[in-house]
ChimeraX commands (.cxc) that place a marker at each C-alpha (Angstrom):
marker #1 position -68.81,8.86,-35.94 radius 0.5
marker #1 position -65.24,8.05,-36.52 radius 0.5
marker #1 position -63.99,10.37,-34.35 radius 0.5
marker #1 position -65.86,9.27,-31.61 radius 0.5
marker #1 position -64.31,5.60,-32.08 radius 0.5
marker #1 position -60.81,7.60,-32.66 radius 0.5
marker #1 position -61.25,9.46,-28.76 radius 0.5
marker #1 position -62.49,6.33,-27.47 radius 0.5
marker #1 position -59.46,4.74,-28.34 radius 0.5
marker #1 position -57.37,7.35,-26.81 radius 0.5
marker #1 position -58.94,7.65,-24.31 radius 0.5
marker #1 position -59.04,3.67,-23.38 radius 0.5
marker #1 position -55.11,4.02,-23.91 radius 0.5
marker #1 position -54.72,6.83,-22.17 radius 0.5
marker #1 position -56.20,4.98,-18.86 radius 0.5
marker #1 position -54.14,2.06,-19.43 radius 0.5
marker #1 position -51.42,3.41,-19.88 radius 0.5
marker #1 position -51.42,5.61,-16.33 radius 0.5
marker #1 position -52.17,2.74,-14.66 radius 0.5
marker #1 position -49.26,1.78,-11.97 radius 0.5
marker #1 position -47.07,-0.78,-13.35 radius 0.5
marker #1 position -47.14,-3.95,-11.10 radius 0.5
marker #1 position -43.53,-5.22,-10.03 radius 0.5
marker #1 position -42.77,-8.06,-11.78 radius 0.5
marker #1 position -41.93,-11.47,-9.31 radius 0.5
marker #1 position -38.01,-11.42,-9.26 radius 0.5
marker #1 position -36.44,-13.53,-6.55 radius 0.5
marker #1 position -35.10,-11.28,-4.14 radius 0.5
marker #1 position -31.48,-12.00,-3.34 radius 0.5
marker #1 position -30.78,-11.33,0.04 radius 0.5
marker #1 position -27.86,-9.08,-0.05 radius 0.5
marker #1 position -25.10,-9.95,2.93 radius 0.5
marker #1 position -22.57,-7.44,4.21 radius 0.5
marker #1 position -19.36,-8.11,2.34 radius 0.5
marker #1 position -17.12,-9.28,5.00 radius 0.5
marker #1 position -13.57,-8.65,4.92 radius 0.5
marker #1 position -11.31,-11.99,4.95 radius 0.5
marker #1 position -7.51,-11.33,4.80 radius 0.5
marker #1 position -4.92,-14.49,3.93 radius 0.5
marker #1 position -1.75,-14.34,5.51 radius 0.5
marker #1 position 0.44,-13.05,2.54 radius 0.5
marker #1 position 2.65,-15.94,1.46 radius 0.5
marker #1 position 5.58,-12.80,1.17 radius 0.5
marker #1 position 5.34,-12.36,5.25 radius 0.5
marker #1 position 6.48,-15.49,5.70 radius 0.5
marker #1 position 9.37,-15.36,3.92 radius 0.5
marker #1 position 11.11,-11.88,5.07 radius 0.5
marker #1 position 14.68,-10.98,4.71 radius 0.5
marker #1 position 16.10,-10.34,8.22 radius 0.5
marker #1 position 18.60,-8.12,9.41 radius 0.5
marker #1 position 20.94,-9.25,11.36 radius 0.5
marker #1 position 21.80,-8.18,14.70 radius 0.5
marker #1 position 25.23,-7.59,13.83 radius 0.5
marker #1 position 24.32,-5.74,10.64 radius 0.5
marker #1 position 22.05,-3.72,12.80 radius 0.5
marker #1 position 24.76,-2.41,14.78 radius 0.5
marker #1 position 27.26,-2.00,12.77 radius 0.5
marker #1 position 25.19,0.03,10.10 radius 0.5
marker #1 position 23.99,2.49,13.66 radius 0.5
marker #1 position 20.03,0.93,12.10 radius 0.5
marker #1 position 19.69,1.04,15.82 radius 0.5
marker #1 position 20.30,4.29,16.30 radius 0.5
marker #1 position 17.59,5.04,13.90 radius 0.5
marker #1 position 14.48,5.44,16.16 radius 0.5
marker #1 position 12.09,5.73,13.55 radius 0.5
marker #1 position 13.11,3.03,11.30 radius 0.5
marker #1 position 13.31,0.09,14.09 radius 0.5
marker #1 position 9.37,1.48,14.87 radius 0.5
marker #1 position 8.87,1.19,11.22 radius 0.5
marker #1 position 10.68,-2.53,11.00 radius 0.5
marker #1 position 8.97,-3.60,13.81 radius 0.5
marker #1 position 5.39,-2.67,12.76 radius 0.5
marker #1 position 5.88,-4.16,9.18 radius 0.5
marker #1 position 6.96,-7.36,10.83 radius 0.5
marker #1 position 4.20,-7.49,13.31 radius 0.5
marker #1 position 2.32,-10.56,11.72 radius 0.5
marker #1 position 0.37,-10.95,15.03 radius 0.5
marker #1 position -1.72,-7.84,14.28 radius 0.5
marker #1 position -2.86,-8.87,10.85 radius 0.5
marker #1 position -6.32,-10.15,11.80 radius 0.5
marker #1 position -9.36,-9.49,9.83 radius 0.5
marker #1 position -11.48,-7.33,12.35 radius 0.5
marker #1 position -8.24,-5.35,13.25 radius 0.5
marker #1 position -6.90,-4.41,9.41 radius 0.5
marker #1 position -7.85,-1.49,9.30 radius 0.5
marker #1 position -5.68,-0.25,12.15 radius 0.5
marker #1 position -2.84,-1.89,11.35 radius 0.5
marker #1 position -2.59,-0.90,7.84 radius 0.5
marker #1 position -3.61,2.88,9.24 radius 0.5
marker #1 position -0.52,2.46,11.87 radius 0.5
marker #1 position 1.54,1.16,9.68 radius 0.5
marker #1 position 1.15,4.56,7.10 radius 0.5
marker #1 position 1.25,7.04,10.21 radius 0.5
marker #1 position 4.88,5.29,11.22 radius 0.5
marker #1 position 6.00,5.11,7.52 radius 0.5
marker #1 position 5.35,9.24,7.12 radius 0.5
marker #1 position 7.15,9.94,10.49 radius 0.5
marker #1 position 10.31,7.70,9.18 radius 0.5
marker #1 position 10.04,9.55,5.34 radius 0.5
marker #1 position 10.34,13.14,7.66 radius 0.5
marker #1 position 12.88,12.07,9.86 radius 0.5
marker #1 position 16.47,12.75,8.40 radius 0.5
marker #1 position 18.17,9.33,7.78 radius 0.5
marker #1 position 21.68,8.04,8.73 radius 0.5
marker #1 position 24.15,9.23,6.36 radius 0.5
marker #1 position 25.26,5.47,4.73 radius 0.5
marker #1 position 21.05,5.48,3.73 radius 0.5
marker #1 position 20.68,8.79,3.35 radius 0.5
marker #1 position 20.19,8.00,-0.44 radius 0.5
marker #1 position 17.58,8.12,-3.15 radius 0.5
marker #1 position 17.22,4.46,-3.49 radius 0.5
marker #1 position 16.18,4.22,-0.20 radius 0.5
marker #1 position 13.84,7.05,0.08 radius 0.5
marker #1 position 12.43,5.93,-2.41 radius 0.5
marker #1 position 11.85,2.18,-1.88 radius 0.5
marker #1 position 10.17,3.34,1.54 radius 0.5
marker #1 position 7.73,5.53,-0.85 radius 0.5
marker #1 position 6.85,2.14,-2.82 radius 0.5
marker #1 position 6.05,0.49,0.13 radius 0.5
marker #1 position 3.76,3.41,1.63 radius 0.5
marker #1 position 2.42,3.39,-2.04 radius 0.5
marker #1 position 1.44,-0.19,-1.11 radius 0.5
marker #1 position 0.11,0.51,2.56 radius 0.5
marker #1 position -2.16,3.17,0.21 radius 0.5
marker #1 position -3.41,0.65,-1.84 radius 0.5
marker #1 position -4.35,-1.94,1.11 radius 0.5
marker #1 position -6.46,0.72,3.18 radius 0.5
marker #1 position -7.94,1.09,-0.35 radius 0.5
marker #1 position -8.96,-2.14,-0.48 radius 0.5
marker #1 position -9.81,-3.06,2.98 radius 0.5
marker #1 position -11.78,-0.25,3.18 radius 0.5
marker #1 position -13.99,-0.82,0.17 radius 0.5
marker #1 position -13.72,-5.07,1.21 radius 0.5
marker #1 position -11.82,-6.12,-1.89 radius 0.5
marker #1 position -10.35,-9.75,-0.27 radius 0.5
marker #1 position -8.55,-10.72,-2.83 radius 0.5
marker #1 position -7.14,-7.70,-4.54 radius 0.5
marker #1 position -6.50,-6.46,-0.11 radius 0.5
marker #1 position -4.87,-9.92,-0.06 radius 0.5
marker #1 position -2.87,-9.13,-3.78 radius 0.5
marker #1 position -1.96,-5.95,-2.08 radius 0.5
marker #1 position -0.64,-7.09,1.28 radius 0.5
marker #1 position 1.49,-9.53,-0.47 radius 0.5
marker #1 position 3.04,-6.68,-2.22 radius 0.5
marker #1 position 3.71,-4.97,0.41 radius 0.5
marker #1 position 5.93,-7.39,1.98 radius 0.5
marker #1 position 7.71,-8.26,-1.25 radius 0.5
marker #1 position 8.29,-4.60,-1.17 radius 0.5
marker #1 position 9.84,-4.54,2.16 radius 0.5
marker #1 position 11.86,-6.94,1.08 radius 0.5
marker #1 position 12.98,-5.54,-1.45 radius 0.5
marker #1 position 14.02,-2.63,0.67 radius 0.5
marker #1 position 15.56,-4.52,3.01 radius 0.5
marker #1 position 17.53,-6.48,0.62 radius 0.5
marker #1 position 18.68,-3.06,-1.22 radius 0.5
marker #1 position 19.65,-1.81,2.32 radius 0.5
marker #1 position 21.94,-4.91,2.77 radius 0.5
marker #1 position 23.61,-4.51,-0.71 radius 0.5
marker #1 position 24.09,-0.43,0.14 radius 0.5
marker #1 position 26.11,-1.36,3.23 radius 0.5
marker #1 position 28.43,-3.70,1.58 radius 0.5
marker #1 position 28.88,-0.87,-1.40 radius 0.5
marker #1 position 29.71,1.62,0.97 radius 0.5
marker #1 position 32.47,-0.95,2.78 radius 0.5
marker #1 position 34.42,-0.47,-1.11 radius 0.5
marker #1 position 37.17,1.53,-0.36 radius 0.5
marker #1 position 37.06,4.82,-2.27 radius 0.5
marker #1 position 40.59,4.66,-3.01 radius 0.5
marker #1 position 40.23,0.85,-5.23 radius 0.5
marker #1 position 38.06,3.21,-7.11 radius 0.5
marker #1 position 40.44,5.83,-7.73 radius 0.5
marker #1 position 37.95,8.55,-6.54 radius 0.5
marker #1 position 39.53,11.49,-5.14 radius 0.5
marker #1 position 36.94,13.49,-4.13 radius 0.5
marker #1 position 33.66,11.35,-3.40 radius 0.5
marker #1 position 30.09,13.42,-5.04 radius 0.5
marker #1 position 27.69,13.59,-2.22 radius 0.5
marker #1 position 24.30,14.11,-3.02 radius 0.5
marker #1 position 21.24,14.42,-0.60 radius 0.5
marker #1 position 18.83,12.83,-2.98 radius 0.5
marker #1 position 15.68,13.65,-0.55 radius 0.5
marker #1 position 16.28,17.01,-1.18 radius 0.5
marker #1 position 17.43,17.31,-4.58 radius 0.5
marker #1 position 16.90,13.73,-6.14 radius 0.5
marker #1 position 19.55,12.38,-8.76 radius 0.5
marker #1 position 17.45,13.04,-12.00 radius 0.5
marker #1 position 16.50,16.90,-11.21 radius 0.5
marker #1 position 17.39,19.78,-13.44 radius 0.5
marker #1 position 18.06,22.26,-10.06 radius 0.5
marker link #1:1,2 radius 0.2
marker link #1:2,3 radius 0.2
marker link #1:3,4 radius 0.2
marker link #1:4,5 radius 0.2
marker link #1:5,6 radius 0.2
marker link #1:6,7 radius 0.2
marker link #1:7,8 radius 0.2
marker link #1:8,9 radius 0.2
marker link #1:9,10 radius 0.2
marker link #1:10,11 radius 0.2
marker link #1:11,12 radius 0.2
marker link #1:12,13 radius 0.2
marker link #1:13,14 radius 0.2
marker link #1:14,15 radius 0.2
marker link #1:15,16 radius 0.2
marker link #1:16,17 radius 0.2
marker link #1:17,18 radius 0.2
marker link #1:18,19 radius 0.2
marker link #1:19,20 radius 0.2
marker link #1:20,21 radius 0.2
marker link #1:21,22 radius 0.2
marker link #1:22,23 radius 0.2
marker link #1:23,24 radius 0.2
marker link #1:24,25 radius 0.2
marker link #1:25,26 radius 0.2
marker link #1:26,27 radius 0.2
marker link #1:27,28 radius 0.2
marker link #1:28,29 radius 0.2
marker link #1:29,30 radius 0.2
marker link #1:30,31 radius 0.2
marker link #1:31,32 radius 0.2
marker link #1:32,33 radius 0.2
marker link #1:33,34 radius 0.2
marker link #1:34,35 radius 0.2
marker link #1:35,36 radius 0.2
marker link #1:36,37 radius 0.2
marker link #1:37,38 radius 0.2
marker link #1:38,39 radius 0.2
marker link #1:39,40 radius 0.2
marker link #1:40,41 radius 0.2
marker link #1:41,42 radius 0.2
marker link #1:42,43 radius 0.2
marker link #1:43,44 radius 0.2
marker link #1:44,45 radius 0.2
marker link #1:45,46 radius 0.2
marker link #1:46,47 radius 0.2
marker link #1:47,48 radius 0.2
marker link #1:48,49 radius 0.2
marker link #1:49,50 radius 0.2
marker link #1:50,51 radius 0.2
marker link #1:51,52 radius 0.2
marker link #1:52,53 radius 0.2
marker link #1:53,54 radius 0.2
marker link #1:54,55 radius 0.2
marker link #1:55,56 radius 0.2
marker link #1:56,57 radius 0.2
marker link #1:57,58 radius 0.2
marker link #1:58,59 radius 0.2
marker link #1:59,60 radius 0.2
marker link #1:60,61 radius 0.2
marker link #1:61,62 radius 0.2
marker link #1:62,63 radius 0.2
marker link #1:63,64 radius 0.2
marker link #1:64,65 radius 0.2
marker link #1:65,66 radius 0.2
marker link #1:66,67 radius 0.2
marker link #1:67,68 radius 0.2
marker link #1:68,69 radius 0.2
marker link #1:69,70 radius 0.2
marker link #1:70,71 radius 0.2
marker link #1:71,72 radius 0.2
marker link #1:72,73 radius 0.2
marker link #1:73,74 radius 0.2
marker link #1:74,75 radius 0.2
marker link #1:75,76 radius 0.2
marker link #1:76,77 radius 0.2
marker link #1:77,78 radius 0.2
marker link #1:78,79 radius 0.2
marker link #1:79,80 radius 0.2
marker link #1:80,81 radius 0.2
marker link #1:81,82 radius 0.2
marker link #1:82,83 radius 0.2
marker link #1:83,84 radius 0.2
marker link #1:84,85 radius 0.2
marker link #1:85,86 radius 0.2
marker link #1:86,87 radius 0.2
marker link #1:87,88 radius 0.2
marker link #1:88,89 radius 0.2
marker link #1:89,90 radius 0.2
marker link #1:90,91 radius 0.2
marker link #1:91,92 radius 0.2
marker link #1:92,93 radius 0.2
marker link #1:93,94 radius 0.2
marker link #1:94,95 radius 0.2
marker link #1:95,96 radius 0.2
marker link #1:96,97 radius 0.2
marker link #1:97,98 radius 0.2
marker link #1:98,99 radius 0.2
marker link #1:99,100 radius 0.2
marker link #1:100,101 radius 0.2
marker link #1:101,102 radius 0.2
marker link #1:102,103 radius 0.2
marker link #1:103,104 radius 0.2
marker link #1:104,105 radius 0.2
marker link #1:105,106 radius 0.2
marker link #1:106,107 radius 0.2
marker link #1:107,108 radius 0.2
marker link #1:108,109 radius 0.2
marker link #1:109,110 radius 0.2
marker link #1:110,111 radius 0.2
marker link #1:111,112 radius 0.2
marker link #1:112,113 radius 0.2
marker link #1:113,114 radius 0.2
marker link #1:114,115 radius 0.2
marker link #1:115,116 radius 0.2
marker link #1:116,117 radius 0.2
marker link #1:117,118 radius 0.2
marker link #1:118,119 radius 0.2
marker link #1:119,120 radius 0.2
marker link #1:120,121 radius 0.2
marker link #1:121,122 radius 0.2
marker link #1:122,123 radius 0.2
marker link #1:123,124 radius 0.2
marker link #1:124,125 radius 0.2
marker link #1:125,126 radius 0.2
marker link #1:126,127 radius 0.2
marker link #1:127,128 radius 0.2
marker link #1:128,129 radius 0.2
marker link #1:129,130 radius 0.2
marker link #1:130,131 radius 0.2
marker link #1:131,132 radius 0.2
marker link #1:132,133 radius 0.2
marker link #1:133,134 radius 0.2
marker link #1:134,135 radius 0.2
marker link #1:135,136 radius 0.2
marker link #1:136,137 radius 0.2
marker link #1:137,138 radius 0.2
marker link #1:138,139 radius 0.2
marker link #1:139,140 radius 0.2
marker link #1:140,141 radius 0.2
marker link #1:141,142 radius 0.2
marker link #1:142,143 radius 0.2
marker link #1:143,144 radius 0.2
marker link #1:144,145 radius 0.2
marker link #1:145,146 radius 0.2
marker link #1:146,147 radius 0.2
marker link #1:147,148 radius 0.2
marker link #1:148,149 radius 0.2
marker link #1:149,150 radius 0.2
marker link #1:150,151 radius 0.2
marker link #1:151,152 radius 0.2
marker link #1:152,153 radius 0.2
marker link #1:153,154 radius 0.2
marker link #1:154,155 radius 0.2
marker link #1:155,156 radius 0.2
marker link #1:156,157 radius 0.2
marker link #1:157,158 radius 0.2
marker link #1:158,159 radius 0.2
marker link #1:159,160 radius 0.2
marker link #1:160,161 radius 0.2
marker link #1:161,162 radius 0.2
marker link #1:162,163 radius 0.2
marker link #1:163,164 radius 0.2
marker link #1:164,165 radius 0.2
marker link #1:165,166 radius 0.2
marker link #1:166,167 radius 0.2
marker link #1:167,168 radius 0.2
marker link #1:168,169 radius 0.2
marker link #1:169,170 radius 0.2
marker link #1:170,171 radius 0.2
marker link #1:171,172 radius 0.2
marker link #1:172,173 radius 0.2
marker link #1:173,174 radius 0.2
marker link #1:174,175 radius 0.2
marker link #1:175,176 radius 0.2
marker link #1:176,177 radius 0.2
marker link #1:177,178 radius 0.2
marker link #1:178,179 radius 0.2
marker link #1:179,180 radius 0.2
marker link #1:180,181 radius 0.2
marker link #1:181,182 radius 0.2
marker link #1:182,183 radius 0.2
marker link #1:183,184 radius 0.2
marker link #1:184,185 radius 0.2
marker link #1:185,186 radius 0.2
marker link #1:186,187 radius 0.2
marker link #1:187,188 radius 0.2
marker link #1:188,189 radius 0.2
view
């Protein structure tokens, strides 16, 4: 007798239990495509020029890929939302031709090189973040990447004036030239 009860039971749970479980009434959020909204970066508004004179006299002109690269930084007028994506995609394509191209000889040095890698490091990071529609960290990163540009910019400007020292006030004979792109300043070769 008991065990009838006791399959019963089972049974009874057993049906319950494989029953479909009825959603529950949660308020559906209606989920909006994450639109991309970029700030002007406060850093592109305050850029370091070079001067036309410095230009020329430091043969920057002469430097095909670097005026593209200047240029193309500077261009403000192509940071719109709906067209970020191509400029920060530009913007890497021109800063990997100017890494490949050889460099004048008075910036043909590691801090250099290597300030132009920070700055693609940067262009990196906004694709990153444009891509995935991260506003404010995109908007972090494009700030960034201006302060690095000026940065490089400003170290460019302090390079020329070093190399206008005369070597003699600084009782070098014989100058060490180094081509840190190829074998940077901190290698064991």
């Amino acid at each position: 007798f008991m065990l009838r009860y006791f399959s019963l039971g089972l049974m009874t749970i057993f049906l319950f239990s494989c029953t479909e479980k009825k959603p529950e009434n949660k308020q559906v959020v209606d989920k909006k495509e994450k639109k991309l909204k970029v700030d002007a970066p406060s850093q592109a508004t305050q850029l370091t020029q070079l001067t036309p004179e410095f230009i020329e006299e430091n043969k920057i002109d002469q430097w095909v890929q670097f005026i593209k690269f200047k240029d193309a930084v500077e261009d403000i007028t192509l940071l719109n939302t709906a067209e970020i994506m191509t400029f920060i995609s530009e913007l890497y394509k021109t800063t990997s031709s100017l890494l490949k191209e050889p460099f004048p000889e008075d910036f043909n040095k590691f801090p250099i090189y290597s300030r132009i890698k920070v700055i693609q490091t940067q262009i990196i990071k906004c694709h990153f973040y444009a891509a995935n529609k991260q506003n404010e960290k995109l908007n972090q990163s494009l700030d960034e990447l201006y302060l690095e540009y000026n940065v490089l910019l400003k170290r460019m400007i302090s390079m020329a004036e070093d190399n206008k020292i005369e070597l003699d006030s600084l009782r070098m004979v014989n100058p060490v030239s180094q081509d840190s792109k190829t074998k940077p300043a901190f290698s064991r070769k």
